[in-house]
PAZAPA-4460 file (N, C-alpha, C; in steps of 0.05 Angstrom, whole numbers, plus 32768, in hexadecimal, padded with zeros to 4 digits):
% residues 250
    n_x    n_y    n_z   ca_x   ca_y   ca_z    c_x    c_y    c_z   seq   type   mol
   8010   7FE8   8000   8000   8000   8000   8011   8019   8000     1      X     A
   802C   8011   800B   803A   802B   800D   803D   802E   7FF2     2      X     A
   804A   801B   7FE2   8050   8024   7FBC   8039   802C   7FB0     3      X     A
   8018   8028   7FBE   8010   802F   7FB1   7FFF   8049   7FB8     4      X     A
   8009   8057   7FCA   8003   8071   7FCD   8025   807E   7FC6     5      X     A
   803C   8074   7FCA   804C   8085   7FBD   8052   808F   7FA2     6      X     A
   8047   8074   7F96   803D   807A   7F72   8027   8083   7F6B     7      X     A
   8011   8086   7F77   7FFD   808F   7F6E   7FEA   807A   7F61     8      X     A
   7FF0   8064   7F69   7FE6   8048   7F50   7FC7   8045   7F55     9      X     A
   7FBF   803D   7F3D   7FA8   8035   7F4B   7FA1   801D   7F4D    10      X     A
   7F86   8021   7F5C   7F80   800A   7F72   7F69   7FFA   7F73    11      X     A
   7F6A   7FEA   7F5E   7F4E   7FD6   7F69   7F4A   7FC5   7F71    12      X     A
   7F31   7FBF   7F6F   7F27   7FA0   7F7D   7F20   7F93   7F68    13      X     A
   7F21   7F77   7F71   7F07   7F61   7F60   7F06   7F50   7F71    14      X     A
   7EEC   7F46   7F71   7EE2   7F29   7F8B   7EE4   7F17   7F67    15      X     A
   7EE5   7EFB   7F80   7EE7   7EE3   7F77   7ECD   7ED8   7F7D    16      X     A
   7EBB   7EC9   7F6B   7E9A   7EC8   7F73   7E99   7EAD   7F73    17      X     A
   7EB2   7E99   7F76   7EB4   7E89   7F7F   7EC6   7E7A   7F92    18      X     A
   7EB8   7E77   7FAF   7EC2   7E70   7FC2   7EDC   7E4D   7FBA    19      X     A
   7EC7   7E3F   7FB0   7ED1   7E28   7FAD   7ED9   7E28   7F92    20      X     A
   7EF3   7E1A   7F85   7EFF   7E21   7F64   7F05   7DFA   7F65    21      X     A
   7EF9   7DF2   7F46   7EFC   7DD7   7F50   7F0B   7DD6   7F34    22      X     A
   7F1F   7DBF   7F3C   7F2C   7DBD   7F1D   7F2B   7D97   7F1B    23      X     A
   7F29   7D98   7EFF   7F23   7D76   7F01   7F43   7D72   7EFE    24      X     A
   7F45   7D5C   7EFE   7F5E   7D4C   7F06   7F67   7D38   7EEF    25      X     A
   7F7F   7D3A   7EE6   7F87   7D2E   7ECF   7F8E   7D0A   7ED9    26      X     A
   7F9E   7D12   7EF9   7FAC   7CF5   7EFF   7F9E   7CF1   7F19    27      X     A
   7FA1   7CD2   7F1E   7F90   7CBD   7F32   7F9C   7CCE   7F4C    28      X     A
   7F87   7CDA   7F58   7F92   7CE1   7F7B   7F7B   7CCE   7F8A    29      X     A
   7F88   7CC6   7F9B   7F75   7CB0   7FB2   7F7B   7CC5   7FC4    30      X     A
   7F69   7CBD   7FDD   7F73   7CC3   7FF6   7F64   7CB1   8015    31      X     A
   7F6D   7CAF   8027   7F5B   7CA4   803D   7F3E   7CAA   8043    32      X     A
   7F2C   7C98   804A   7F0F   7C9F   8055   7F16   7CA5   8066    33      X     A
   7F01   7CBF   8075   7F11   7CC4   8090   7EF7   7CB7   809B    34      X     A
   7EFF   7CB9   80BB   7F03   7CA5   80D1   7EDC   7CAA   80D4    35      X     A
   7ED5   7C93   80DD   7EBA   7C8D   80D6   7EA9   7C8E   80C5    36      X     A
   7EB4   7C99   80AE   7EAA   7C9C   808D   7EA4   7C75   8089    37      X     A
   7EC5   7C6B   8081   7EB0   7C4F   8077   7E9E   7C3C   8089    38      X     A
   7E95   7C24   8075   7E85   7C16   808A   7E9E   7BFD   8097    39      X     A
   7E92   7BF2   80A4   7E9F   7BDB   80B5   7EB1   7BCB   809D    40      X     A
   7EA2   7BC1   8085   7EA5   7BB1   8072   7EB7   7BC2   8058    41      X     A
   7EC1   7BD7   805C   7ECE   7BE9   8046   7EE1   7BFB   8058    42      X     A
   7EF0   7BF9   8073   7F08   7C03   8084   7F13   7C04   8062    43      X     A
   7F1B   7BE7   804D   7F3F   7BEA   8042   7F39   7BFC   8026    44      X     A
   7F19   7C0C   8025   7F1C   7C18   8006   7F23   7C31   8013    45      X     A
   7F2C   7C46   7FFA   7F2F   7C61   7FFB   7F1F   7C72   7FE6    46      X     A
   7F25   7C8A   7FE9   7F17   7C96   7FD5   7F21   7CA4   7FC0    47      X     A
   7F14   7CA4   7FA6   7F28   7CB0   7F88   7F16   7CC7   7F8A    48      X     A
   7F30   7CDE   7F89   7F29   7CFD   7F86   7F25   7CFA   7F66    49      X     A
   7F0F   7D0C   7F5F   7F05   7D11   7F43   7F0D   7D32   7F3B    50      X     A
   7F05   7D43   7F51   7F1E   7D57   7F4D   7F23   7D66   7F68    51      X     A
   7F35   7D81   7F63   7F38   7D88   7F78   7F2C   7DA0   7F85    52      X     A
   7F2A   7DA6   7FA0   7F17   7DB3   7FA9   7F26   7DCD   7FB0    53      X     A
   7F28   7DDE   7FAC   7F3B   7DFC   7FB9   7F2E   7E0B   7FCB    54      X     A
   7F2C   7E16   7FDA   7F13   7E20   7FEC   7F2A   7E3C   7FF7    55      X     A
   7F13   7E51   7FE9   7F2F   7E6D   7FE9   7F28   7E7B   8007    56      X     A
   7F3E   7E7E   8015   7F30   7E8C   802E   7F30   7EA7   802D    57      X     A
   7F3C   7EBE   8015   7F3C   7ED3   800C   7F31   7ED3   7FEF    58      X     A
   7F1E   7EE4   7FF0   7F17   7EDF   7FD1   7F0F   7EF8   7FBE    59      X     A
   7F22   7F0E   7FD0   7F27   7F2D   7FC2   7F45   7F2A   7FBB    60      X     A
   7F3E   7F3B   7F9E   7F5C   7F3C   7F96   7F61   7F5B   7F93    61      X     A
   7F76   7F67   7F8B   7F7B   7F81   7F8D   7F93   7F85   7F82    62      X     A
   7F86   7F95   7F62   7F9A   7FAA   7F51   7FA6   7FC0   7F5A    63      X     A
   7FC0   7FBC   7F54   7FD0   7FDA   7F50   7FDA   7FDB   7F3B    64      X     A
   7FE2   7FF1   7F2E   7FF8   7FF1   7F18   7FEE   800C   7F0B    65      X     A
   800B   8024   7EFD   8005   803F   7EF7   7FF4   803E   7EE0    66      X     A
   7FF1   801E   7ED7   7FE6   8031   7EBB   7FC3   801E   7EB1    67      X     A
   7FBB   802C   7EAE   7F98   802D   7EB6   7F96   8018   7E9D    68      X     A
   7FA4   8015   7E81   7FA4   800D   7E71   7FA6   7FE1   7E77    69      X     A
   7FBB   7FE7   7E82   7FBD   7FCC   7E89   7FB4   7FC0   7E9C    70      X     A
   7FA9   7FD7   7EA9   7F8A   7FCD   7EC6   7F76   7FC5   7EB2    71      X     A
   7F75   7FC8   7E97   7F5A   7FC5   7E90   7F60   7FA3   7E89    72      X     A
   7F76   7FA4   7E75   7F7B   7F82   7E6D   7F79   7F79   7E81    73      X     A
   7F84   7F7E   7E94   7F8B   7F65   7EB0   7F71   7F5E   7EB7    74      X     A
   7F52   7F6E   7EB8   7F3B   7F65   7EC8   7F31   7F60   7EB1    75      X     A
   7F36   7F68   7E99   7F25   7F52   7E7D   7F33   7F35   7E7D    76      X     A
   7F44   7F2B   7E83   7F59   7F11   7E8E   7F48   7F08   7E9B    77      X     A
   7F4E   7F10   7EB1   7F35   7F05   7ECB   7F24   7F01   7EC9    78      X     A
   7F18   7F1B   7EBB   7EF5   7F12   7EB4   7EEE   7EF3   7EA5    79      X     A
   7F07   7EF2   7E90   7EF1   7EE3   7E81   7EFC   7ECA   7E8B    80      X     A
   7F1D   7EC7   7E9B   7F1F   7EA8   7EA4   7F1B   7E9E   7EBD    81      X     A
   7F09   7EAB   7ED0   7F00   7EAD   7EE1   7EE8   7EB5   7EF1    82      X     A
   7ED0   7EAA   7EF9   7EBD   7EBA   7F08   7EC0   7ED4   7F15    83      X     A
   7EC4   7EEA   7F11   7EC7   7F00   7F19   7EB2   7F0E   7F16    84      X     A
   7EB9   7F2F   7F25   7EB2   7F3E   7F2E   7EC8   7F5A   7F34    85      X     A
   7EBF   7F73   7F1B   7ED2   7F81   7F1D   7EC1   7F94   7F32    86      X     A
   7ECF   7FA3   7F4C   7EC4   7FAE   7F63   7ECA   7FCD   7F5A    87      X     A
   7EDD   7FD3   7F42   7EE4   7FEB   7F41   7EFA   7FF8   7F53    88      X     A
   7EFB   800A   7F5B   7F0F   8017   7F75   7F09   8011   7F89    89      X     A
   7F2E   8003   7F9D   7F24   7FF5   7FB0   7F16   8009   7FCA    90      X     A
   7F0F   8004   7FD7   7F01   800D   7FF0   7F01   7FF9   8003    91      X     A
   7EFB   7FE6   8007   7EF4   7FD3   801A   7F00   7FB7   8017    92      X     A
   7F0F   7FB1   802E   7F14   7F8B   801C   7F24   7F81   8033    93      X     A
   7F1C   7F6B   803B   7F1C   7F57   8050   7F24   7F6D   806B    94      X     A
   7F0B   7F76   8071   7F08   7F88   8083   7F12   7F9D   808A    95      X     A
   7F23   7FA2   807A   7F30   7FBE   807D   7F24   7FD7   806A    96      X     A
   7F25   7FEB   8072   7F14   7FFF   805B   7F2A   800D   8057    97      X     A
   7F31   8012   803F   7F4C   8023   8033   7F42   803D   802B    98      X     A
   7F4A   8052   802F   7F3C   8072   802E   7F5D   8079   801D    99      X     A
   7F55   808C   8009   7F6A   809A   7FFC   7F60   80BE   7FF4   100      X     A
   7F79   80C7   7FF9   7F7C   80DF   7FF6   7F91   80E3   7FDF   101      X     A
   7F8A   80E7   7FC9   7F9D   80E4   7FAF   7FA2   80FC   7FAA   102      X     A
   7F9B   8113   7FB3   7FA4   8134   7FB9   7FB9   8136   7FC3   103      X     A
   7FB5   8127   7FDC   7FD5   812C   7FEE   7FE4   8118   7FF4   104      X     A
   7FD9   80FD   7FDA   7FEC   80EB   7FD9   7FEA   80D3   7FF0   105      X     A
   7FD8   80D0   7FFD   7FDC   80BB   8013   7FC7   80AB   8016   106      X     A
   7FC1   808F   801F   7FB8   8076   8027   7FB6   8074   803F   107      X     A
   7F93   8071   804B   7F98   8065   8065   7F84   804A   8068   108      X     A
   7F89   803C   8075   7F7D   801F   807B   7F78   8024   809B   109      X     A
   7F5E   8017   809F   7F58   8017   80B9   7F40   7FFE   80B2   110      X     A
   7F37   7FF3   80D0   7F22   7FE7   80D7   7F0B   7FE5   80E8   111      X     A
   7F06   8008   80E3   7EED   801E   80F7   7ECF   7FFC   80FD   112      X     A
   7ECB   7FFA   80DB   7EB0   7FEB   80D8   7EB8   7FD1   80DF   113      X     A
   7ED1   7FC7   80DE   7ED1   7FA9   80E4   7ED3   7FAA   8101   114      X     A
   7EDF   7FB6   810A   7ED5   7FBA   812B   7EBE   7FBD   8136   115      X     A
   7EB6   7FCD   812F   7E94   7FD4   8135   7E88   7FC7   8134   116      X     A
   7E89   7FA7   811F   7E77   7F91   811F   7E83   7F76   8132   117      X     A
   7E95   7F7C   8131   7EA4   7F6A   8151   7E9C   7F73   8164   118      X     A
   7E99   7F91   816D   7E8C   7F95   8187   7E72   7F90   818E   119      X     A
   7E5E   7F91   8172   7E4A   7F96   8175   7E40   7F75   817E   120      X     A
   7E4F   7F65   816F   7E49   7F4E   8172   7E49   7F3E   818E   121      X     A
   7E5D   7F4C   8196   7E5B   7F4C   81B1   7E4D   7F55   81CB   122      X     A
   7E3F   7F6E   81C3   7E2D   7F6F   81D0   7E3E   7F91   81DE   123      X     A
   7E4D   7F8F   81D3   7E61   7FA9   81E3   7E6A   7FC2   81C3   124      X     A
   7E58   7FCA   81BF   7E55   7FE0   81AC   7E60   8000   81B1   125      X     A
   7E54   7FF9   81CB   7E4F   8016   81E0   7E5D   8011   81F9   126      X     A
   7E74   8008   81F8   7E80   7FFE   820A   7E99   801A   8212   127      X     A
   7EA3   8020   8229   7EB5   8032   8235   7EC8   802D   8221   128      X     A
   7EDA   8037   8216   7EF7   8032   8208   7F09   802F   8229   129      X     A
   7F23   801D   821D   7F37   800F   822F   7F53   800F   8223   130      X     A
   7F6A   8021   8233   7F7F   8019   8221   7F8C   7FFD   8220   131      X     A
   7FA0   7FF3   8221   7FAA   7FDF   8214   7FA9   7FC5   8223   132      X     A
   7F97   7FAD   822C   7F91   7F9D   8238   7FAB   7F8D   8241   133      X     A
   7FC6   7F8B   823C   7FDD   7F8B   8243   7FEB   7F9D   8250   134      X     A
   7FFD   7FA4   825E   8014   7FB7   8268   8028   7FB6   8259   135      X     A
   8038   7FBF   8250   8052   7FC6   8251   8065   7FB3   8264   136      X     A
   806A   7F9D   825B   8080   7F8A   8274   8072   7F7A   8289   137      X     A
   8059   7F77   8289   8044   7F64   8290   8057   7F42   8288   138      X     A
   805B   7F38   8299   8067   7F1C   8295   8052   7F0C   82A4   139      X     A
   804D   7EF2   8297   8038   7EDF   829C   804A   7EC4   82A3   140      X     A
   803C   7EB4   82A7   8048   7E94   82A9   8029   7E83   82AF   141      X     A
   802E   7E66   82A3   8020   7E51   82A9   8015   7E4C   82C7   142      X     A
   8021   7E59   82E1   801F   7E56   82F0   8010   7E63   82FD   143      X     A
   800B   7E7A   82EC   7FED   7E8B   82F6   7FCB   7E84   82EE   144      X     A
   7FCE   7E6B   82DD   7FB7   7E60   82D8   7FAE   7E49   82CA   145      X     A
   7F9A   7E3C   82CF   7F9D   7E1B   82C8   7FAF   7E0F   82B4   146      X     A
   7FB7   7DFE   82B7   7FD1   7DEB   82AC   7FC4   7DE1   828A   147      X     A
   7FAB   7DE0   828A   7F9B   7DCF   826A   7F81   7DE1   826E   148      X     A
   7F74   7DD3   8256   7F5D   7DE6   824F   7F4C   7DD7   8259   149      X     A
   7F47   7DC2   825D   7F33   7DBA   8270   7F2C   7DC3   828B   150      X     A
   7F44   7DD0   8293   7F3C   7DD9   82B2   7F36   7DFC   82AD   151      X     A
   7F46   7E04   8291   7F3C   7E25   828D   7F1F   7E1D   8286   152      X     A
   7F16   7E16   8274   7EFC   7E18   826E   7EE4   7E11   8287   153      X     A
   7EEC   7E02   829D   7EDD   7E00   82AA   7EE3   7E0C   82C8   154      X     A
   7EF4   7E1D   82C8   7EF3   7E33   82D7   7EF8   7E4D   82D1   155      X     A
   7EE3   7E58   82B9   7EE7   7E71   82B4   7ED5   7E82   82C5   156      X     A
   7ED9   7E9E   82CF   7EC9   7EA9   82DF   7ECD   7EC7   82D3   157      X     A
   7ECC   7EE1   82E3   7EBA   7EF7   82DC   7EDC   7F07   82DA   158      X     A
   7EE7   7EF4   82E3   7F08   7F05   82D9   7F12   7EFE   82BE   159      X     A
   7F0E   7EEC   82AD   7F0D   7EE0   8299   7EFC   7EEE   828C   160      X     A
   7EE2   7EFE   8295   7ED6   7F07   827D   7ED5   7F21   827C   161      X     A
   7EE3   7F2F   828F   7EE8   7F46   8292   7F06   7F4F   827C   162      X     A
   7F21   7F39   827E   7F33   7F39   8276   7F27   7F39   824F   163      X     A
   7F1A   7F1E   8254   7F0A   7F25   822F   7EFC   7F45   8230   164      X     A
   7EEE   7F49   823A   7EDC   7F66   8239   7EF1   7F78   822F   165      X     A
   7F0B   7F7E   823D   7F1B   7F92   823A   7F2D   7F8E   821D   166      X     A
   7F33   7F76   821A   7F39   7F74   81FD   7F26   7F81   81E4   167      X     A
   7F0C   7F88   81EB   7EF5   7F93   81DD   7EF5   7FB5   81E4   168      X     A
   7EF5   7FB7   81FD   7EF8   7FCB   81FB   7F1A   7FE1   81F4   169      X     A
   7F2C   7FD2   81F2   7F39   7FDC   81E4   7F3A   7FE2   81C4   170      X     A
   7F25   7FD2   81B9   7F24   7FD1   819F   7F12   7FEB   8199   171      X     A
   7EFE   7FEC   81AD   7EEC   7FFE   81B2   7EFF   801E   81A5   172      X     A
   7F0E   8022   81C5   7F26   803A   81C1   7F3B   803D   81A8   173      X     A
   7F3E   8023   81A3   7F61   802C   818E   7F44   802B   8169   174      X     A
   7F26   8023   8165   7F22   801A   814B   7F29   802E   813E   175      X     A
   7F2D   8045   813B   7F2A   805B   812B   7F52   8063   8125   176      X     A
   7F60   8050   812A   7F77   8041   812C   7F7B   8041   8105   177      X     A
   7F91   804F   8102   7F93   804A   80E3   7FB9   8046   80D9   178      X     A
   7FBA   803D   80C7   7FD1   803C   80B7   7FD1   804E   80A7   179      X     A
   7FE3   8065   80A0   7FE1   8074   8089   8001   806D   8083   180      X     A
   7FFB   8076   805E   8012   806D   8047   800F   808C   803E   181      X     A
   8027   8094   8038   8027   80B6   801F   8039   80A9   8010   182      X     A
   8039   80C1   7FFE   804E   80CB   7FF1   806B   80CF   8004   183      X     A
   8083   80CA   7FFE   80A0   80C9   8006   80B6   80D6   7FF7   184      X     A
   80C8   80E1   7FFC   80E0   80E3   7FE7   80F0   80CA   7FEB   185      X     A
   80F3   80B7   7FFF   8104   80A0   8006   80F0   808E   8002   186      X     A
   80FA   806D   7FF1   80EA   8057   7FF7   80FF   8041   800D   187      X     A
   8112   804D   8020   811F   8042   802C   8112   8029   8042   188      X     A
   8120   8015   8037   8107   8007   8048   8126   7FFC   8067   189      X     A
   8112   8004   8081   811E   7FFE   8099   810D   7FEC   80AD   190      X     A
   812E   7FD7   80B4   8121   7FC2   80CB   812C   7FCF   80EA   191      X     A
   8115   7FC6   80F7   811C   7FC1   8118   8119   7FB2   8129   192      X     A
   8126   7FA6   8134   811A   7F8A   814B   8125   7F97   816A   193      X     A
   8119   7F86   8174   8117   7F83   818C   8119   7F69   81A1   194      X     A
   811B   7F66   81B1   8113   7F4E   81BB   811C   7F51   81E2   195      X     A
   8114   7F45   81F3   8114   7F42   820C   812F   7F2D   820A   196      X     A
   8136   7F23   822C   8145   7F0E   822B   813B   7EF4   823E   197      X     A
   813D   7ED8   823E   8126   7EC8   8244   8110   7ED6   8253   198      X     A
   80FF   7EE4   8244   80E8   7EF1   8251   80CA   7ED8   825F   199      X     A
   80D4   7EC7   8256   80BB   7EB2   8266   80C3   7EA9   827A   200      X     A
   80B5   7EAE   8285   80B3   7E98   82A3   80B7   7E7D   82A7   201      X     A
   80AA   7E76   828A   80AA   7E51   828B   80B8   7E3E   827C   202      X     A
   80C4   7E52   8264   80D2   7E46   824F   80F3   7E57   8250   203      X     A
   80F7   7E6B   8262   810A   7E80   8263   8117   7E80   8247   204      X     A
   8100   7E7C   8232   80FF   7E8B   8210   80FC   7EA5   8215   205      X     A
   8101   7EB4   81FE   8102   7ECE   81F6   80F2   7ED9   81E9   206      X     A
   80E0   7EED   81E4   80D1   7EF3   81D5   80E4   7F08   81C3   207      X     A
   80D3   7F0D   81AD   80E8   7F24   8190   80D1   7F29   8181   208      X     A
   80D7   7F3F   8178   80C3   7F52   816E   80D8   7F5F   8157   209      X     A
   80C5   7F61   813F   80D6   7F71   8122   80C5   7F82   8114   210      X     A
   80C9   7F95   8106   80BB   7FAD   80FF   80CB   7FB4   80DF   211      X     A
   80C4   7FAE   80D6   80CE   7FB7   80AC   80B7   7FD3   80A4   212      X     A
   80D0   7FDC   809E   80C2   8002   8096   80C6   8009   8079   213      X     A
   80B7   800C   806E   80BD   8016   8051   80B1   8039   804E   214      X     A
   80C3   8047   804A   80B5   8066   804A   80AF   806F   806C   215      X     A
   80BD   8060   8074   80B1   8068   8093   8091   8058   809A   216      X     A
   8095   8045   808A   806D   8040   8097   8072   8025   809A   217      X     A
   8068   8019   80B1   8064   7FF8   80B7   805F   7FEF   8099   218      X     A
   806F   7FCE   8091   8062   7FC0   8083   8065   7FA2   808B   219      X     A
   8078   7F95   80A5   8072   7F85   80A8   807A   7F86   80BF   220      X     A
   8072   7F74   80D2   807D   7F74   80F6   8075   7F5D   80FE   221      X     A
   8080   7F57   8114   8075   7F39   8125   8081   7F3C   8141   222      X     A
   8076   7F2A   814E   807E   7F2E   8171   8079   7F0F   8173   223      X     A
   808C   7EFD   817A   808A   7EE8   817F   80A0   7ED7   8194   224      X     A
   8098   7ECA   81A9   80A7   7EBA   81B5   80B6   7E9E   819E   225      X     A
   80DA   7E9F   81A8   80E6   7E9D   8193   80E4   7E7C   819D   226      X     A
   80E7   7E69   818E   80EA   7E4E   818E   8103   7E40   819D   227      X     A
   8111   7E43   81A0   812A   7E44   81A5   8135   7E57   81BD   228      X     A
   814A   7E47   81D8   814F   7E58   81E9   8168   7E61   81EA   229      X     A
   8173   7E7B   81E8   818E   7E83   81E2   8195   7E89   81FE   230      X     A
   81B0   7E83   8205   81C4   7E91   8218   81C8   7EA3   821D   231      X     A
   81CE   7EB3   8206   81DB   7ED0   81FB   81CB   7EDB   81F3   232      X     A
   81C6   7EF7   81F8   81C4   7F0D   81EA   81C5   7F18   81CD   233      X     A
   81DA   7F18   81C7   81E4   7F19   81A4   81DD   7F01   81A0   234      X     A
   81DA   7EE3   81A5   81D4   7ECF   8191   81B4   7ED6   8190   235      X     A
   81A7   7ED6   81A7   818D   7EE5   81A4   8180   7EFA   8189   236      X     A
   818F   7F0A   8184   8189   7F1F   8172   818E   7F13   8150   237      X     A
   81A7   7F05   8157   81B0   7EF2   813C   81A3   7EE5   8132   238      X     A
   818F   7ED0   8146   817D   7EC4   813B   8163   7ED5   812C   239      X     A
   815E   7EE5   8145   8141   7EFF   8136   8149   7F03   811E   240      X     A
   8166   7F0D   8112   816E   7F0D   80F8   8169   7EFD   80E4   241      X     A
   8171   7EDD   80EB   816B   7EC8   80DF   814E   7EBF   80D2   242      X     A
   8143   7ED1   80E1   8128   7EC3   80DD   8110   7ED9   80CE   243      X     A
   8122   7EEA   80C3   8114   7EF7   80AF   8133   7F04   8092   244      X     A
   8134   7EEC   8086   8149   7EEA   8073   813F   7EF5   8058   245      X     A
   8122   7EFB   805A   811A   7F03   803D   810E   7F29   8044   246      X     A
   811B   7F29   805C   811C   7F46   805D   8133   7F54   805C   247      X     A
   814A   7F46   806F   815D   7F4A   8077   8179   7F43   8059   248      X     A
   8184   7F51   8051   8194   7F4D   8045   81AE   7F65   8042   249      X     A
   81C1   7F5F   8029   81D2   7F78   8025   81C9   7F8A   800E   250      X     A
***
């Protein structure tokens, strides 16, 4: 989104008007009956796939490119080898609503309405706003609450739904929460990580956190407890390196 408010490109949509895309099948695929499918007298048959089933869990697509000319071939392509749907200029698409200002050059994405129907659904529409249902350095452990889910699920009580509540009502406070993309004179794209040192309690793993900037604007980040327990410090950070190699280069 940042290239495409720094170029000015434009931006459409097209839905896919079919969920399921079946293609027949040239060569013999078998596979197992699953488990209670056959009868007593048929456990040793299997079953021959006739074709295959794709089942899309996104099924918006979305043009960019400067020149309006070859936006047109690309959705006459689509159109005709594909069930489609040209949407025109994007606005809306898997919950995010994209707003552009092509005067002063900038893109913003937010999710005001996809929020609003999570709260509402919940019953908390009109709910107080709450800042961030975590602290800042809040450390947890296994030892503050049941060992399996059999004993969470059957001892949940009004602190449990208060702790959910506030996760809502922070959504409440931050929805109006947006990403904006402009125009830049730099497309310099910058990383940053982070990370604690054995920050768990139970695994004395590390958590690490990474942030990739292009133009100055988020385009990819993660916060994740790392797999692996380091000694050190610097081997710590080495690995955070390691593990984003298709960002990180010379």
């Amino acid at each position: 989104m940042e290239l495409v408010a720094h170029f000015d490109f434009e931006l459409h949509q097209m839905d896919v008007k079919m969920t399921f895309l079946n293609g027949d099948l040239e060569e013999e695929v078998y596979m197992k009956q699953h488990e209670g499918f056959p009868s007593k007298d048929g456990e040793h048959l299997v079953c021959q796939w006739e074709q295959n089933l794709f089942v899309l869990y996104v099924d918006d697509v979305l043009l960019a490119t400067n020149d309006k000319e070859f936006l047109y071939e690309v959705k006459q392509f689509l159109l005709s080898n594909f069930d489609m749907k040209d949407m025109g200029e994007a606005f809306y698409v898997i919950g995010i609503k994209i707003h552009r200002d092509r005067s002063r050059g900038n893109l913003r994405l937010f999710q005001e309405a996809y929020i609003k129907k999570v709260l509402e659904r919940f019953g908390m529409k009109d709910c107080s706003p709450s800042v961030a249902p975590i602290m800042k350095g809040d450390r947890f452990s296994l030892d503050q609450c049941p060992r399996n889910d059999i004993e969470r699920n059957s001892n949940q009580g009004i602190d449990h739904w208060k702790a959910a509540k506030k996760v809502l009502r922070y959504l409440q406070d931050t929805k109006d929460y947006m990403l904006m993309y402009r125009w830049t004179d730099s497309l310099e794209v910058v990383g940053y990580s982070d990370s604690d040192f054995r920050g768990c309690n139970d695994s004395s793993k590390s958590t690490s956190g990474y942030v990739f900037m292009l133009a100055n604007r988020s385009i990819s980040w993660r916060s994740t407890k790392q797999t692996l327990t380091t000694l050190q410090q610097w081997r710590l950070n080495s690995f955070l390196i390691l593990r984003q190699p298709h960002m990180v280069h010379d």
